[in-house]
Every structure is written in C-alpha cells, then in structure tokens.
C-alpha positions as CSV (number, residue, x, y, z in Angstrom):
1,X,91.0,76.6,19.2
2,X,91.5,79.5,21.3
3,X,93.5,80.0,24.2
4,X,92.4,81.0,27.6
5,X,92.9,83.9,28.9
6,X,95.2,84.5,32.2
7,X,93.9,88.4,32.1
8,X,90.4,88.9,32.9
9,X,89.1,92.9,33.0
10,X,87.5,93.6,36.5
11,X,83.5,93.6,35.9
12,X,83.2,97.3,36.7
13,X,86.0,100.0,36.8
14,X,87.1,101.3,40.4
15,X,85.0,104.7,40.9
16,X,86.8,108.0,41.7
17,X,85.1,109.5,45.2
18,X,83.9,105.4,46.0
19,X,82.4,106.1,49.2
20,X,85.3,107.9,50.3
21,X,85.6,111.3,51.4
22,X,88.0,113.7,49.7
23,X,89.0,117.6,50.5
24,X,86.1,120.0,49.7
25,X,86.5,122.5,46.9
26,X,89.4,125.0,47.7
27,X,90.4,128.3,46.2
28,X,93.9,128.9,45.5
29,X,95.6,130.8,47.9
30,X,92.3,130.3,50.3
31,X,94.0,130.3,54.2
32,X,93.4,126.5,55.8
33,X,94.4,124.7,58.9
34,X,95.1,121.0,59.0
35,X,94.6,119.0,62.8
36,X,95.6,115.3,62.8
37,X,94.4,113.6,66.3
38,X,98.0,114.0,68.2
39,X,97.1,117.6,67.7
40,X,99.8,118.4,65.2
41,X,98.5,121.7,63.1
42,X,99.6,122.7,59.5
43,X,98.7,126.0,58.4
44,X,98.7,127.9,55.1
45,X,97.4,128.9,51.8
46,X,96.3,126.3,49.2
47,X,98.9,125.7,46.8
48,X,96.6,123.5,44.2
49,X,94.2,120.6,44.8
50,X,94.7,117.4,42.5
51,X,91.2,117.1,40.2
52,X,90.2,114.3,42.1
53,X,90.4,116.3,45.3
54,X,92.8,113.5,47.3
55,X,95.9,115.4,47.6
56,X,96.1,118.9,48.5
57,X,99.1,120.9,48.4
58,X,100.0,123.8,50.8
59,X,102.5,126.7,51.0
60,X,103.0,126.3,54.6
61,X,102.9,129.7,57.0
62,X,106.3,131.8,58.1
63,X,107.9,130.3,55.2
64,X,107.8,126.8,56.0
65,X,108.1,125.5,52.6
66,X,105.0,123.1,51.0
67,X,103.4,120.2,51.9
68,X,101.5,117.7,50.1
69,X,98.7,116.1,52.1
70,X,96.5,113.0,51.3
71,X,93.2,112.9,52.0
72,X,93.4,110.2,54.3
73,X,96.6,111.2,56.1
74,X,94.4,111.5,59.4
75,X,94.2,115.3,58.9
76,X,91.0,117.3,59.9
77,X,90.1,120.8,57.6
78,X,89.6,123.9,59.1
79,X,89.0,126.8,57.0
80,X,90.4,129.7,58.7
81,X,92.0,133.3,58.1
82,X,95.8,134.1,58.7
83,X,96.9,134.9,61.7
C-alpha cells in the first residue's frame, strides 16, 4: 500500500519571459535613461543585464554609484547618449 502524496509537481513549469515584458538586449557600457511616471530619471551606462533580462544594473552618471533595477519597477527605457 502506498502512501499519498502531500507534494504534487505543478502540470507545467513557470516559463521565463510568460507574457511579460523584460529589458531589451543592452550592450555593456551602452548610455540609458530610466523615467518612472513621477518623472524621476536614472541615467548611466549598463553595468550587466541578468540572462533573463529582468534586472538590469547601472553605473549611475557623475559618480552616483550603481543601481539595480527590476523590470517591473515602473521604469520606462530610453536609449540615449551622455550628456
């Protein structure tokens, strides 16, 4: 007699990119600007992009250190050349 089992595997694994958007292809050191909707703007070079393309980090402009941003932190892309 068998037992039953309390762990039962999901019927399909969770896809990576599931109807989801995630951050474009970026070159290292490519100059970006990030807008969120109160207006707030990040800019810099691209530090490194995870492989899955959700998180993104940046070396921020005048030496502002590096930020890592989620894909869906609210922030908008816009590819740009430094100032």
């Amino acid at each position: 007699m068998t037992r039953p089992s309390h762990h039962r595997e999901p019927d399909h694994a969770p896809q990576a990119h599931e109807g989801r958007d995630v951050w474009p292809a970026l070159a290292k050191d490519q100059h970006v600007a990030l807008v969120n909707e109160r207006g707030w703007r990040l800019s810099g070079t691209v530090e490194t992009l995870t492989s899955d393309r959700r998180c993104l980090w940046i070396q921020l402009d005048a030496g502002m250190g590096r930020q890592l941003i989620h894909h869906e932190d609210g922030f908008e892309l816009e590819v740009s050349l430094p100032a």
